[in-house]
C-alpha positions in Angstrom: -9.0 12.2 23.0 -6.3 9.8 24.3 -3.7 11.1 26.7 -0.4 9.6 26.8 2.1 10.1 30.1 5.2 10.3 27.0 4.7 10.6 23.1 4.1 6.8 21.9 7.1 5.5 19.8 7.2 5.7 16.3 5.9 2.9 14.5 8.4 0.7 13.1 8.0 0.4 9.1 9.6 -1.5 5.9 9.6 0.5 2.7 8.2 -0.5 -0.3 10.0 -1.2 -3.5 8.8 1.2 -6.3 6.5 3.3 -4.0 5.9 6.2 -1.2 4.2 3.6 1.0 5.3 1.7 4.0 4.6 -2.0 5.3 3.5 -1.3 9.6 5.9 -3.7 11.4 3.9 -5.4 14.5 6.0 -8.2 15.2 9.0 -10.3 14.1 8.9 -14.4 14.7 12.0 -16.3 13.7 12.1 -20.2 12.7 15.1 -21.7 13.8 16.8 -24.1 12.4 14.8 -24.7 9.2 18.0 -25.2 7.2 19.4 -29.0 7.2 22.6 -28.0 6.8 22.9 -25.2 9.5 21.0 -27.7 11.8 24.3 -29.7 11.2 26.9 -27.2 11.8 24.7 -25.7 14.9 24.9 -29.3 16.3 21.6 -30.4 15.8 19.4 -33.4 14.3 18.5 -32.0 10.8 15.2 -34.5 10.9 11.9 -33.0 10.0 10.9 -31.8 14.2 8.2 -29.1 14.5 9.4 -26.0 14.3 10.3 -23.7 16.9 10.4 -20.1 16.9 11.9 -17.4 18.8 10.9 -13.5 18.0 12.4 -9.9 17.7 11.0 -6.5 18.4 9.7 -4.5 15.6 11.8 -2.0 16.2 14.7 -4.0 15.9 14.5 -3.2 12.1 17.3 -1.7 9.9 16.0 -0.3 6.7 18.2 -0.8 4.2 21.4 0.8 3.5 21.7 1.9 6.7 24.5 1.3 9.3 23.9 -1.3 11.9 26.0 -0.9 15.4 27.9 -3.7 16.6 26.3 -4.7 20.0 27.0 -4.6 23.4 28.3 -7.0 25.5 29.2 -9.3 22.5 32.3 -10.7 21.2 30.8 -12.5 18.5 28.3 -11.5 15.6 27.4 -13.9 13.6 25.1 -12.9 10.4 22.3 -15.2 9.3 20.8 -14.3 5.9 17.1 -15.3 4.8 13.4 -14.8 3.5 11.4 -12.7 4.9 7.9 -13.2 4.5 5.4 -9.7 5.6 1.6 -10.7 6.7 -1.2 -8.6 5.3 -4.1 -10.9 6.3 -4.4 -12.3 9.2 -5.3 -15.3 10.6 -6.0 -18.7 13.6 -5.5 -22.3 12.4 -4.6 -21.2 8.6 -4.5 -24.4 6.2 -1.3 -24.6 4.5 -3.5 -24.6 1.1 -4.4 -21.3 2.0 -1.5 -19.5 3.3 -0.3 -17.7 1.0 -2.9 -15.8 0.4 -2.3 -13.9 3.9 1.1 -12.7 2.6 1.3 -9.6 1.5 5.2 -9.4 0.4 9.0 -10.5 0.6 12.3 -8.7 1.9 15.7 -10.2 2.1 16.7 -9.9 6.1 19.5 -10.7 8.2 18.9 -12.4 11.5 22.0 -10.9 13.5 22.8 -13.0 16.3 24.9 -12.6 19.7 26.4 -16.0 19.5 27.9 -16.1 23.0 25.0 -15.0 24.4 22.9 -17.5 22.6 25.4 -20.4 23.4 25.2 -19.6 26.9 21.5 -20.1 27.2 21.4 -22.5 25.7 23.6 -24.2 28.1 21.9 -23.0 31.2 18.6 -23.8 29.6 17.7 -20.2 29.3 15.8 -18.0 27.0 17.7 -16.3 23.5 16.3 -13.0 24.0 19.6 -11.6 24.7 21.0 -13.7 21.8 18.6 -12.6 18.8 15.9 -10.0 20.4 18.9 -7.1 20.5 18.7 -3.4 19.2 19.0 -3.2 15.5 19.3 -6.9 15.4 17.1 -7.6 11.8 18.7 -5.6 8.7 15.6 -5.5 5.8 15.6 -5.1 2.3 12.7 -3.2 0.4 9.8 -5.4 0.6 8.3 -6.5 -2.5 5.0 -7.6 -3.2 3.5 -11.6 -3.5 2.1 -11.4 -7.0 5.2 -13.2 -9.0 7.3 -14.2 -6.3 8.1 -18.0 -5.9 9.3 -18.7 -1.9 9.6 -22.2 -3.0 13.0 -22.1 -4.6 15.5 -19.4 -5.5 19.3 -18.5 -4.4 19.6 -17.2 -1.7 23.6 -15.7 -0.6 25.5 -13.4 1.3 29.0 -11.7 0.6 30.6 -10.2 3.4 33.7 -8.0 1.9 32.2 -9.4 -1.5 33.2 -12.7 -0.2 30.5 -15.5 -0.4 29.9 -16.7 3.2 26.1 -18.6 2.8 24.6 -19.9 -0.2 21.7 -22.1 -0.8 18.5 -22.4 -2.4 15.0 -22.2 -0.5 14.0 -25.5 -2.1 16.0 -26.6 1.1 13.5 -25.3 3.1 12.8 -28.0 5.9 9.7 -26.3 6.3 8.3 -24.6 3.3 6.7 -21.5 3.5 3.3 -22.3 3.7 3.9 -25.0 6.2 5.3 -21.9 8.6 2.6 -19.6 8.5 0.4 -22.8 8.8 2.3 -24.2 11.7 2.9 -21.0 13.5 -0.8 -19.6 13.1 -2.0 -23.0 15.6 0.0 -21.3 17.9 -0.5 -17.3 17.9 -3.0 -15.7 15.3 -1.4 -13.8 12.8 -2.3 -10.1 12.2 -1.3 -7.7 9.8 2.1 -6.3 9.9 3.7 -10.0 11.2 7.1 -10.6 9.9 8.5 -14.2 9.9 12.1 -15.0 9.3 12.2 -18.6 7.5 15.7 -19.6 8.5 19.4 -19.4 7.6 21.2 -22.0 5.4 24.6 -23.1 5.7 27.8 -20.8 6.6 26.7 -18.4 9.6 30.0 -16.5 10.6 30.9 -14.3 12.7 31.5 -10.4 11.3 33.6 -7.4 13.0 33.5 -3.4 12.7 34.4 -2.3 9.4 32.9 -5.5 7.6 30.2 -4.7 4.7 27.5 -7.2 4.4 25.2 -8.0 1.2 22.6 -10.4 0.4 20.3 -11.5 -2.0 17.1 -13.7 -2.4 16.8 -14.4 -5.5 13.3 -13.0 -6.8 12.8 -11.1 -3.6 15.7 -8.5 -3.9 19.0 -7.2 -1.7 20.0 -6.3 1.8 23.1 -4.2 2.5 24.0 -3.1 5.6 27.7 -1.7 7.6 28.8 -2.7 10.4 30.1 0.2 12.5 
């Protein structure tokens, strides 16, 4: 029998939508900049680069409807609203034909984002860690499953204070999501339990204590979370 030195955390979970189960969480890789127009207003080339990816911790999750604290060390917020696609098969080298047939489902997730800290690094040349890779940085919706679900197009929006801050559709994609798991499984073999967050469009902001955030893929389903 296996003896620990403390109890091993609890594993970090999404719920399902319409059942008792839940989807493991193992770990969370983010696309940057996969948005043309956010490219623009970030002050970037919006031209077809490889992507590039940064990550999360699992338990950086917010199921939701809950509450996420505003951060430390952090005088601006900013919300970033997209796709989430959930890994069930694994895989190395993955053709892009084949793709998605190692996703398992879909949540609507907010990439929350310490834009001060991200700004700096980026200035000194440093890593984002501190930027995106934060407690309770990644708000989920209920995860729904493949079968019927279209990642190629669909709205995708957010409201904060039921005021529309982003909205786009993923046919805007700069890299679709086949091409991602494709692209991302040359560089780290997928397993299951891998989330990926495809990108934000247009319109990241930055949000306060009190504000109430909702989203929406369109296909996929809601996120709702409170900033406290």
């Amino acid at each position: 029998m296996v003896s620990y030195v403390f109890p091993p955390p609890p594993v970090a979970a999404l719920p399902i939508k319409g059942s008792d189960a839940l989807f493991p969480v193992r770990r969370i890789f983010c696309v940057g900049r996969n948005y043309a127009e956010h490219a623009i207003e970030m002050g970037s080339d919006p031209t077809r680069e490889p992507p590039f990816y940064f990550a999360k911790p699992s338990d950086s999750v917010v199921i939701n409807g809950a509450d996420m604290p505003y951060p430390s060390v952090t005088k601006s917020l900013h919300h970033e609203m997209e796709l989430v696609v959930a890994i069930g098969r694994g895989g190395r080298n993955i053709a892009v034909a084949d793709a998605l047939s190692h996703v398992w489902g879909y949540c609507a997730g907010l990439d929350m984002t310490r834009r001060d800290i991200q700004n700096e690094a980026k200035k000194t040349g440093r890593p984002w860690d501190m930027g995106k890779g934060f407690d309770k940085s990644a708000p989920m919706g209920l995860l729904v499953p493949a079968a019927g679900v279209n990642p190629a197009k669909g709205k995708i929006e957010l409201k904060v204070n039921g005021k529309v801050t982003q909205t786009s559709d993923l046919s805007k994609l700069i890299w679709s999501v086949p091409e991602v798991i494709a692209n991302l499984s040359e560089l780290v073999e997928l397993a299951p339990g891998d989330l990926i967050m495809t990108g934000t469009p247009e319109g990241v902001a930055a949000v306060v204590r009190g504000d109430a955030l909702e989203g929406f893929v369109e296909g996929v389903g809601d996120i709702r979370t409170n900033i406290i």
